[in-house]
C-alpha positions as CSV (number, residue, x, y, z in Angstrom):
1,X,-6.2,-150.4,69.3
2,X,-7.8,-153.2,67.0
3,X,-9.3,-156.3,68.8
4,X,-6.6,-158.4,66.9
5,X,-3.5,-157.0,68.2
6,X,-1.7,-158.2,71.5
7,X,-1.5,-155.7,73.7
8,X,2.2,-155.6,75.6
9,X,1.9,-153.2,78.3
10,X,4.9,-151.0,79.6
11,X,4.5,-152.5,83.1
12,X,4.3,-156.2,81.5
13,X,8.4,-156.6,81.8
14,X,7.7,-160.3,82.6
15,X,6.4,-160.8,79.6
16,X,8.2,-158.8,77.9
17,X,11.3,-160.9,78.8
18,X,9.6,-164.3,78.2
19,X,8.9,-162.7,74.4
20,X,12.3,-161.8,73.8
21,X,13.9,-164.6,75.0
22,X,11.3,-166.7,72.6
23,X,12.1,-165.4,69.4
24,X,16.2,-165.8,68.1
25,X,17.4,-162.4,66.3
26,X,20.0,-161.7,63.6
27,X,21.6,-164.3,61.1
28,X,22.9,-167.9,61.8
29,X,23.3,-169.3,58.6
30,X,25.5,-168.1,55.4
31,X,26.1,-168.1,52.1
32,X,29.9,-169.8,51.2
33,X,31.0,-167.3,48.5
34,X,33.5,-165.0,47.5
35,X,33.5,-161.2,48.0
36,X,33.3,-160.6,44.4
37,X,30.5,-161.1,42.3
38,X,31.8,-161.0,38.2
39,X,29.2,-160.3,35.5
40,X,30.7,-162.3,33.3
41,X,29.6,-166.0,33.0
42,X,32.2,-169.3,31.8
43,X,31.2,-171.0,28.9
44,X,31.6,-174.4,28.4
45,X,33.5,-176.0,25.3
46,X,32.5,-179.5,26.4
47,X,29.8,-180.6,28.6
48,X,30.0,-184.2,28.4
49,X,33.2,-184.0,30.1
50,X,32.4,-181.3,32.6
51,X,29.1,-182.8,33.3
52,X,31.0,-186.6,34.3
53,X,33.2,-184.5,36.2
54,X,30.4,-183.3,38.4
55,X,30.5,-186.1,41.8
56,X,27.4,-184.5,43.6
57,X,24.5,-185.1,42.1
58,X,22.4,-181.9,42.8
59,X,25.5,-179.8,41.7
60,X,25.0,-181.7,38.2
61,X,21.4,-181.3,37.9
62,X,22.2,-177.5,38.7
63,X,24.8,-177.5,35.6
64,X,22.8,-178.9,33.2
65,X,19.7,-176.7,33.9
66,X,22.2,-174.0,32.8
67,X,23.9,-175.5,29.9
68,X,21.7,-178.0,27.9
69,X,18.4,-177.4,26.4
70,X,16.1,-179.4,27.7
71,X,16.7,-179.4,31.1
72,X,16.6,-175.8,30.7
73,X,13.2,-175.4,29.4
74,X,11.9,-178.0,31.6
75,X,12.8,-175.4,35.1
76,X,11.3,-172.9,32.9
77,X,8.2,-174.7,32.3
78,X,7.9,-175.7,36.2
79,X,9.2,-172.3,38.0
80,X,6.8,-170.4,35.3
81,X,3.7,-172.5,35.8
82,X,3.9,-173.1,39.6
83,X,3.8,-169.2,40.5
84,X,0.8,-168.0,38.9
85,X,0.5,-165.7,41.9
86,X,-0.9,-166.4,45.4
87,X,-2.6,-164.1,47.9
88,X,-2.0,-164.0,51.9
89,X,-5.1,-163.6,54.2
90,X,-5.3,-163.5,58.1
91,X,-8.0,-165.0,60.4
92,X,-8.6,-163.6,63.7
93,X,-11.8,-165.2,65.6
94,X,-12.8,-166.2,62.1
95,X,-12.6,-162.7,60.6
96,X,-10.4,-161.7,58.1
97,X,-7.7,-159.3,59.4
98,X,-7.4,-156.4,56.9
99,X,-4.8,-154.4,58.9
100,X,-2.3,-157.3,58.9
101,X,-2.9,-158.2,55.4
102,X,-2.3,-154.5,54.7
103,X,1.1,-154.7,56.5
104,X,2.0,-157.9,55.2
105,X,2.0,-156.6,51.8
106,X,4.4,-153.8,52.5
107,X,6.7,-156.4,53.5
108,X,6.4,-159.0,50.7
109,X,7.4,-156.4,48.6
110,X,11.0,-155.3,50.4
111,X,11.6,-158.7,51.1
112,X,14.4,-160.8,49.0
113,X,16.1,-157.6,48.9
114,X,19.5,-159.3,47.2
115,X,17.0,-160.1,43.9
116,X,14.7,-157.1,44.5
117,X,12.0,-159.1,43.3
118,X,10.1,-159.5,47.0
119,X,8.1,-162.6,47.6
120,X,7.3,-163.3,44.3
121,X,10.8,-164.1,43.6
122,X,11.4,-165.8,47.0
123,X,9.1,-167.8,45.8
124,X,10.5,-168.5,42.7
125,X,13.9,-169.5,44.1
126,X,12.3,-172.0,46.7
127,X,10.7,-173.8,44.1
128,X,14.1,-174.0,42.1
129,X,15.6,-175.1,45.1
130,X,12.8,-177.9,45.7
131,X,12.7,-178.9,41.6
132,X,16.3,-178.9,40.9
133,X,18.1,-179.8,45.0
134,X,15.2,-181.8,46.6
135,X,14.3,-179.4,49.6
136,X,12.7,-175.8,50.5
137,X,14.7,-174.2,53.1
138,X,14.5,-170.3,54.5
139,X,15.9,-168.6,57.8
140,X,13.8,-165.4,58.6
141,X,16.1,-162.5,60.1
142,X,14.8,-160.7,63.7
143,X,16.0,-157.4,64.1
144,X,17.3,-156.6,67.2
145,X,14.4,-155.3,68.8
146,X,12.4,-157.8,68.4
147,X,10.2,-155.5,66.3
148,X,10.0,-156.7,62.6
149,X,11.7,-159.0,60.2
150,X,14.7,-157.7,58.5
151,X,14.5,-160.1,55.6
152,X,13.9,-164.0,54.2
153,X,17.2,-165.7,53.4
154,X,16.7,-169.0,51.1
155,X,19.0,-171.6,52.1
156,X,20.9,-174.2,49.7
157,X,19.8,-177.5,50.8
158,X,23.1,-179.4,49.8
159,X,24.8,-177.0,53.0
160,X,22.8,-178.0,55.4
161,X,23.5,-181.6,57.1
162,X,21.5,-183.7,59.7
163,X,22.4,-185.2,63.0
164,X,20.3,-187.5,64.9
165,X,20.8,-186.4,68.4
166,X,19.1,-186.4,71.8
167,X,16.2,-183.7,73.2
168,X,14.4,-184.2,76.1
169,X,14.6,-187.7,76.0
170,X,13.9,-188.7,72.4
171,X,15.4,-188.8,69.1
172,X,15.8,-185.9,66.7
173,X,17.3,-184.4,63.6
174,X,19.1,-181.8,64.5
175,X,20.6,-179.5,61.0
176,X,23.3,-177.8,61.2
177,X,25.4,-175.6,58.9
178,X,29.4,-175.6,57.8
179,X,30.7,-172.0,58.2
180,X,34.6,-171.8,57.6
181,X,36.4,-173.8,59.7
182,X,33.5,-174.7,62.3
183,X,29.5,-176.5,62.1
184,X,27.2,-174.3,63.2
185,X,23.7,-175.4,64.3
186,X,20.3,-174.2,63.1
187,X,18.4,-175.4,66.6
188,X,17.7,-172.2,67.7
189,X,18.0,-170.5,64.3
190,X,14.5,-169.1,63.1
191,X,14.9,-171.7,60.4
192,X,12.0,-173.4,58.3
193,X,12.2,-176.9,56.2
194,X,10.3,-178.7,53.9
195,X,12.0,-181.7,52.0
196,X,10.2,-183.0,49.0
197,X,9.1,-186.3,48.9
198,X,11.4,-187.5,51.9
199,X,12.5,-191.1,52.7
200,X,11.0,-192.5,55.7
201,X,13.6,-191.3,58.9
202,X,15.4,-189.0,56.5
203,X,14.5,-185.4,56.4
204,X,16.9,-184.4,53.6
205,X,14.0,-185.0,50.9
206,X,14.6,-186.7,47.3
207,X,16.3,-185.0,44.1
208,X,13.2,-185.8,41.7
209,X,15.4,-185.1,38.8
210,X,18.2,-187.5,39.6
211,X,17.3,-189.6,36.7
212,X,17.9,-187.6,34.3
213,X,21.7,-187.5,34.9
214,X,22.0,-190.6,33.5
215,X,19.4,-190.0,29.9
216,X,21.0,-186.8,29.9
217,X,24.5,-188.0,29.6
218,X,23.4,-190.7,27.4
219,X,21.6,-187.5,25.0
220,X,24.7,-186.1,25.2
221,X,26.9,-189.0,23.9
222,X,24.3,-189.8,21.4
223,X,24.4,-186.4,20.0
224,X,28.3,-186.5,19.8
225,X,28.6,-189.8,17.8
226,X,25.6,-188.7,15.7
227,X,27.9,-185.7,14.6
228,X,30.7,-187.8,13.6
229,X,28.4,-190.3,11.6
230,X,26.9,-187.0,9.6
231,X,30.4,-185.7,9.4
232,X,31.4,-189.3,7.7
233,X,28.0,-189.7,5.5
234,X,26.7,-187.0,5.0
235,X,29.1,-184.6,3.5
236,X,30.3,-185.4,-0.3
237,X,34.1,-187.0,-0.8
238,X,36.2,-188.0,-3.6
239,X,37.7,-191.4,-4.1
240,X,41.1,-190.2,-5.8
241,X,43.1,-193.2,-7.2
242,X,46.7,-193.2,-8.0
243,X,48.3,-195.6,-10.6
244,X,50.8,-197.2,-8.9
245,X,52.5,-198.8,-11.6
246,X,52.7,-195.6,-13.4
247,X,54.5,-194.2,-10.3
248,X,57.1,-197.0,-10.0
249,X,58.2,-196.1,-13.9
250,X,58.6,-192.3,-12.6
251,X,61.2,-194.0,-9.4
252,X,64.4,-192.0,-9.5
253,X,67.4,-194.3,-10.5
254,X,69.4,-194.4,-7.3
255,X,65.9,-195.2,-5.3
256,X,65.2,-198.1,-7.6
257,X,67.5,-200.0,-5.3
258,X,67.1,-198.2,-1.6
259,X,63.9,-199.4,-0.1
260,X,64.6,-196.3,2.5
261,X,65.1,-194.2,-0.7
262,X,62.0,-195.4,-2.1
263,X,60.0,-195.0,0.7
264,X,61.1,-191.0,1.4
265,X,59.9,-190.7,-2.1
266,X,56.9,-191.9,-2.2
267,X,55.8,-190.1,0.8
268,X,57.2,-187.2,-0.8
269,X,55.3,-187.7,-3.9
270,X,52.0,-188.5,-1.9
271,X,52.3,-185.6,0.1
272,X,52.7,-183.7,-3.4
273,X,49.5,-184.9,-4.5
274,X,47.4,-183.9,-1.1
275,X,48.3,-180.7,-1.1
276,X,47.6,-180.5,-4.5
277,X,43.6,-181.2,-4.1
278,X,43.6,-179.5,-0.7
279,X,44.7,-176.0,-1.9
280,X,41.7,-176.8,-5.0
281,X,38.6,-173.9,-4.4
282,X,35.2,-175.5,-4.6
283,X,34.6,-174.4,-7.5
284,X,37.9,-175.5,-9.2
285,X,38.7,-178.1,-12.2
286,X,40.7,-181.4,-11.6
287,X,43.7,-181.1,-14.2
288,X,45.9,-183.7,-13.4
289,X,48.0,-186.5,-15.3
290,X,46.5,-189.9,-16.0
291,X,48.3,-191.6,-12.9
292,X,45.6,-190.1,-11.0
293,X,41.9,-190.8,-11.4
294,X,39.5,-188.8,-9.7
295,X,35.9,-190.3,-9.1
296,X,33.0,-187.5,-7.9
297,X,31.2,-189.0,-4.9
298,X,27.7,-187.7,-3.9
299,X,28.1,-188.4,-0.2
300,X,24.6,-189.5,2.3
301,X,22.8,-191.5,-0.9
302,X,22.1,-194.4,1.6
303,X,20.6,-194.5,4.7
304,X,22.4,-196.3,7.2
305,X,20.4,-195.4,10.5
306,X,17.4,-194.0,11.6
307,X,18.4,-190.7,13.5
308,X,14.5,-190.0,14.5
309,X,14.0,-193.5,15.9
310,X,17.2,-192.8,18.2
311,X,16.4,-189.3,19.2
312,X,12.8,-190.6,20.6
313,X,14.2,-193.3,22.3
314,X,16.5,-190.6,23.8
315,X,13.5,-188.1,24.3
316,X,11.0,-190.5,26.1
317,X,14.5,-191.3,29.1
318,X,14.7,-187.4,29.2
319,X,11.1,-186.6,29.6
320,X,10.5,-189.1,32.2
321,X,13.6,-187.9,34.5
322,X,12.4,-184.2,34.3
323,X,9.0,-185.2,34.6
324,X,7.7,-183.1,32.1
325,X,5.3,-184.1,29.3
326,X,6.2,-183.8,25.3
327,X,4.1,-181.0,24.4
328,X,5.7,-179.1,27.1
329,X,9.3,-179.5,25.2
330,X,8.4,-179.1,21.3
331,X,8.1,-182.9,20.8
332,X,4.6,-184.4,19.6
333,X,3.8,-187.2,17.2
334,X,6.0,-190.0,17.7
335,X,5.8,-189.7,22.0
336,X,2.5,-190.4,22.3
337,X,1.2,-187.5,22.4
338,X,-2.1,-186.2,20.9
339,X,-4.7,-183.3,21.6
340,X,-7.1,-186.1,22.6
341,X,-4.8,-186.8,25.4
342,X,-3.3,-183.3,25.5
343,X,-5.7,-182.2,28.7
344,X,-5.1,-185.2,30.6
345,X,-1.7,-185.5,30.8
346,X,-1.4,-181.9,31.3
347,X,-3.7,-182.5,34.6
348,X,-1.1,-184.7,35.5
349,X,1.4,-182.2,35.2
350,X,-0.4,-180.0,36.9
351,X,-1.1,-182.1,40.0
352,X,2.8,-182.4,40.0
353,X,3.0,-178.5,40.4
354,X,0.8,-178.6,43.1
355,X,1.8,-180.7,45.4
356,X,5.7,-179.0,45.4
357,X,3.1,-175.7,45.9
358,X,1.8,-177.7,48.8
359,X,5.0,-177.2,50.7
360,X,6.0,-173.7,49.6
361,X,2.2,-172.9,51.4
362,X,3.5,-174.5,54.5
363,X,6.8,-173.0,54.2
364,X,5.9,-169.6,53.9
365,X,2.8,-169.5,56.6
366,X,5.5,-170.5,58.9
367,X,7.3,-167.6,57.9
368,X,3.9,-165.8,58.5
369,X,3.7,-166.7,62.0
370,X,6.7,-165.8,63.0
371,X,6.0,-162.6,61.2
372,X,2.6,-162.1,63.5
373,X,5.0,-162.5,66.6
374,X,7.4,-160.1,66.5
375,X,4.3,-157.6,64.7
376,X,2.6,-158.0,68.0
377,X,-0.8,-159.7,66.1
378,X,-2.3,-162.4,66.7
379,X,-4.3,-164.3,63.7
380,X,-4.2,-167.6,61.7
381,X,-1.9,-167.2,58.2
382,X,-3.4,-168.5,55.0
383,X,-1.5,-168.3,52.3
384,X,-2.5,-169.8,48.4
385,X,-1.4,-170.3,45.5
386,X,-3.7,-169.2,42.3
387,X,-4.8,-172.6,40.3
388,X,-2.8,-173.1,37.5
389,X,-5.4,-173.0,34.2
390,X,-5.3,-176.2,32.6
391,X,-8.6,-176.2,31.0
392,X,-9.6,-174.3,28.0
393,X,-12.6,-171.9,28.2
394,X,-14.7,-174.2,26.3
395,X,-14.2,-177.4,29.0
396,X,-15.1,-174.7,31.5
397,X,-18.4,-173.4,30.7
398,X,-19.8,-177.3,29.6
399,X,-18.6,-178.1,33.5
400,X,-20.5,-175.1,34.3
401,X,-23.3,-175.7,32.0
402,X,-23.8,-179.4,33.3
403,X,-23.6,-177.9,37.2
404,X,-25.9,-175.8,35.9
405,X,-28.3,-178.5,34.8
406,X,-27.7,-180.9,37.4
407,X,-28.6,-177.9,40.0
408,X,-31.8,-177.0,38.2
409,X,-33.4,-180.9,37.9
410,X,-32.9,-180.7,41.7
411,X,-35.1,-177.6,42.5
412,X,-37.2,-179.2,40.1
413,X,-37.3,-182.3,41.9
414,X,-38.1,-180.3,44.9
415,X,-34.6,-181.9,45.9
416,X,-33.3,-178.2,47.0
417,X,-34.2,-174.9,47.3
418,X,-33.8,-172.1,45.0
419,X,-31.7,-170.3,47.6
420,X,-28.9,-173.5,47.7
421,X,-28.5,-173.8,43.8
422,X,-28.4,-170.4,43.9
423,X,-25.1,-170.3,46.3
424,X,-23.8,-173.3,44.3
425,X,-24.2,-172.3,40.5
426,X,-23.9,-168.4,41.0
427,X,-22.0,-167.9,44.1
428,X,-25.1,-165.8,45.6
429,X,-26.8,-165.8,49.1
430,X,-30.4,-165.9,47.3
431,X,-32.3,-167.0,44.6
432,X,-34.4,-164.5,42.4
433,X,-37.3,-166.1,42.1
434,X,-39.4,-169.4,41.6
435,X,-38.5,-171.6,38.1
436,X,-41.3,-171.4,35.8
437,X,-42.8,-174.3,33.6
438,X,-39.9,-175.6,31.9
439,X,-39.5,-178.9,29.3
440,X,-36.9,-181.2,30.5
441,X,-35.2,-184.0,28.7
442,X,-33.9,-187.1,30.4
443,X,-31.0,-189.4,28.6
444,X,-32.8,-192.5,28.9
445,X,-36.4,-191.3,30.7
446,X,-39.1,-190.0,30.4
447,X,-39.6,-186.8,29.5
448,X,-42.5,-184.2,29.2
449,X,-43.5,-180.8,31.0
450,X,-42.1,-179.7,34.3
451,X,-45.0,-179.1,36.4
452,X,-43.8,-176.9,39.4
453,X,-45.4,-179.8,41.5
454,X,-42.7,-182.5,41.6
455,X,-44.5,-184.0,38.7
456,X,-43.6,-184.7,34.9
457,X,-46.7,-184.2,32.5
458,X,-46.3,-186.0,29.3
459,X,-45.0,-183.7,26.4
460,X,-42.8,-183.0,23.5
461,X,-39.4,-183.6,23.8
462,X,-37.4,-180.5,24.1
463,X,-34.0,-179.2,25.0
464,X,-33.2,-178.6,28.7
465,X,-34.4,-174.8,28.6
466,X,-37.3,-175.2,25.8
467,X,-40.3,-173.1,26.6
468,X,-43.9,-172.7,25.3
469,X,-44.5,-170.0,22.2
C-alpha cells in the first residue's frame, strides 16, 4: 500500500463510523425545471421591452448575454480567456502524489456528466455563473458508500438565500435552498461558496455587470430612435403638390353648397391621388394633370447629427459596465485606444481574469479535499490555472534578455555564483562553467574589459557579449 494512503482497517469499526458519519451522501440541492427539455429556443421580436420587463437584475444580465451583441461577446471574451487550462497536483509530506493525480484525472473527465464536457466545462460554467450572477457555487455528490464522488453539481446563485442564525454561540450565515413548497438547508450539504467581490457581512457577492443594465438599455433606445431618424432622412421622398384652386373648379355642383358633401369629396379625390403614386414601380414615369406637381427629393443631403459621436458616447457606458476594453469588442480609434497602450490595458484585463480565477482555485481544491476523503488519501490539493498570454513573443525574450544581463553583471561582480544565475535564467541546478573575459557596457559608467577578478580594465566600448578577434 503507498505511504500516502490512509489505511482503514476491517477491525477499525470506530473509525469507520466516525468517517461515515463525517462526510453527508447523496443530493440536497436541485435544479427548479420542468421535465422537458425543448431544442427549440424563443426569439425575441423586441428586447427593449422584454429586457424592462426583467425585475431581477441577474435574470437581466443573463438575457442580454443571450440576445444583444455586445454583452454577448464580452462572456465570450471572459469565459474564453479565463480557462486557458489548469493542471491539479497533490502534496503528500512535500512530495508530489502521482497515484492520486492519476485518479484525479479519471474523474475530471466523467464529471459534469449533464454537459459531458468534465471539469473543463465545470469550469467554464462557474465562471459564467461568477461573471454574469455574482457567485461560484457547487454541491459535490457522495455515493452511498462513502467510496467516491458521484458527480459536481453547479449551483445558481440567485436560488440560494442566507439566514443569519445561531451556532455554538455565535453568529452565522446559514444558506439554504427553495425546493417546491418547502426551504431546504445546505448546512450539512457538501456545499462550497465563493462570492465575488462581497460586501462586508454579506456573503451573496456583487453582480459586477449590474451597470450595464442601465448603458445597455440606453444602447438600445439609442439604436431604436437612430432607426427612425435614418428612416425619416435618409431615404429619398417626394414633395407632391396639389393645386387647390384647380380642384375647387372640378367641385361637383350639388357639393358646391354641402360642406359635408365637399368634404366626402375631397377625401375621396385625395385618396384617388395616393393610391395613384403608391401602386407607381420604381422605375415608373409621373403622368399626371397639371393640378399636381411632383418635385424629386434626394433625401439625407444634410447632416443633422453626428451618429459616430453618439454611438461612442454609448460604447465607452457599455465597456465600462462589462468591463471589457475596446479592442476586445471591434472598437479602436475614437475610445482611446492605441497599440501603444494596447499591452497595458490588456494587463489590466488580465488581472481582472485572474482574480475571478482566484476563487474558482479555492472553489475546486475544496472540492479536492473532499474528494481525498472519501478516496481514502491523504495529501494537500493544488490546483492552477495556466497564465493567460498577454505579452507578445517579442516583450518576452527582451524580459528574458535583460534577466539575462542583469544575472551575468552579478557573477561578474562576484555578486553570485554561476550555479544561482544558472537556476534563475535557465531553470538548471548547475552552471557549466566559469564566464570568460567579456566587454561589458554600462548606461552611464564606465566601461572596459571584464577581468574575471571583480575588476573593470579600461577598454573599448562594446556590446554586452563583445569578445576579442
Amino acid at each position: 500500500m503507498p505511504q500516502n494512503y490512509v489505511v482503514i482497517k476491517g477491525g477499525d469499526a470506530m473509525f469507520k463510523r466516525f468517517f461515515k458519519r463525517q462526510v453527508p451522501t447523496g443530493r440536497i440541492t436541485s435544479v427548479d425545471r420542468l421535465g422537458v427539455l425543448s431544442p427549440h429556443r424563443s426569439r425575441s421580436t423586441d428586447i427593449l421591452k422584454e429586457l424592462r420587463e426583467i425585475p431581477e437584475e441577474a435574470e437581466a444580465i443573463n438575457f442580454l448575454r443571450k440576445k444583444t451583441p455586445d454583452v454577448s461577446m464580452a462572456t465570450w471574451n471572459f469565459l474564453r480567456m479565463a480557462n486557458q487550462g489548469h493542471k491539479m497536483e497533490f502534496y503528500y509530506k512535500g512530495k508530489r502524489n502521482k497515484r492520486a493525480e492519476e485518479k484525479w484525472r479519471e474523474f475530471a473527465e466523467r464529471v459534469n456528466a449533464i454537459s459531458n464536457s468534465g471539469m473543463d466545462g465545470l469550469i467554464d460554467q462557474i465562471h459564467a455563473s461568477a461573471f454574469l450572477r455574482g457567485a461560484m457555487g457547487v454541491e459535490v455528490e457522495i455515493n452511498k458508500e462513502r467510496t467516491d464522488v458521484v458527480d459536481i453539481y453547479p449551483i445558481i446563485p440567485q436560488t440560494i438565500e442566507w439566514e443569519l442564525e445561531e451556532r455554538n454561540g455565535r453568529k452565522t450565515w446559514i444558506p439554504y435552498q427553495q425546493q417546491m413548497m418547502q426551504k431546504v438547508s445546505l448546512e450539512k450539504a457538501n456545499f462550497f461558496w465563493v462570492p465575488v467581490d462581497p460586501d462586508i457581512d454579506d456573503p451573496r457577492g456583487n453582480l459586477v455587470m449590474t451597470p450595464v443594465l442601465w448603458a445597455i438599455d440606453f444602447q438600445l433606445q439609442i439604436l431604436q430612435d437612430l432607426q427612425a431618424v435614418l428612416h425619416h432622412q435618409g431615404w429619398p421622398r417626394n414633395d407632391i403638390v396639389i393645386d387647390r384652386e384647380a380642384f375647387m373648379k372640378q367641385i361637383p355642383p350639388d357639393c358646391k353648397h354641402n360642406p359635408v358633401k365637399q368634404q366626402a369629396w375631397f377625401k375621396k379625390e385625395w385618396a384617388k391621388i395616393i393610391d395613384m403614386f403608391s401602386e407607381l414601380k420604381p422605375d415608373s414615369d409621373y403622368i399626371h394633370f397639371d393640378d399636381i406637381k411632383v418635385n424629386m427629393q434626394q433625401g439625407g443631403t444634410g447632416r443633422s447629427l453626428d451618429v459616430r459621436a453618439i454611438d461612442e458616447l454609448v460604447s465607452v457606458q457599455v465597456l465600462n459596465g462589462l468591463k471589457q476594453m475596446g479592442i476586445l469588442t471591434n472598437r479602436v480609434g475614437g475610445l482611446g485606444q492605441t497599440e501603444s497602450w494596447g499591452s497595458i490595458t490588456f494587463k489590466i484585463f488580465c488581472d481582472g481574469i485572474a482574480s475571478i480565477q482566484r476563487g474558482s482555485k479555492r472553489l475546486i481544491e475544496e472540492v479536492a479535499r473532499l474528494w481525498l476523503r472519501v478516496n481514502g488519501m491523504q495529501g494537500t490539493p493544488v490546483f492552477t490555472h495556466n497564465v493567460v498570454d498577454w505579452e507578445n513573443e517579442e516583450q518576452k525574450y527582451k524580459v528574458q534578455l535583460m534577466k539575462q544581463e542583469f544575472y551575468a553583471i552579478a557573477q561578474l561582480m562576484k555578486w553570485v555564483d554561476g550555479d544561482v544565475c544558472a537556476q534563475e535564467v535557465m531553470g538548471v541546478e548547475k552552471s557549466v562553467g566559469e564566464p570568460e573575459e567579456v566587454k561589458v557596457s554600462f548606461a552611464g559608467g564606465k566601461e572596459g574589459v571584464h577581468n574575471g577578478e571583480g575588476k573593470l580594465q579600461s577598454g573599448k566600448v562594446l556590446p554586452m557579449w563583445g569578445r576579442d578577434a
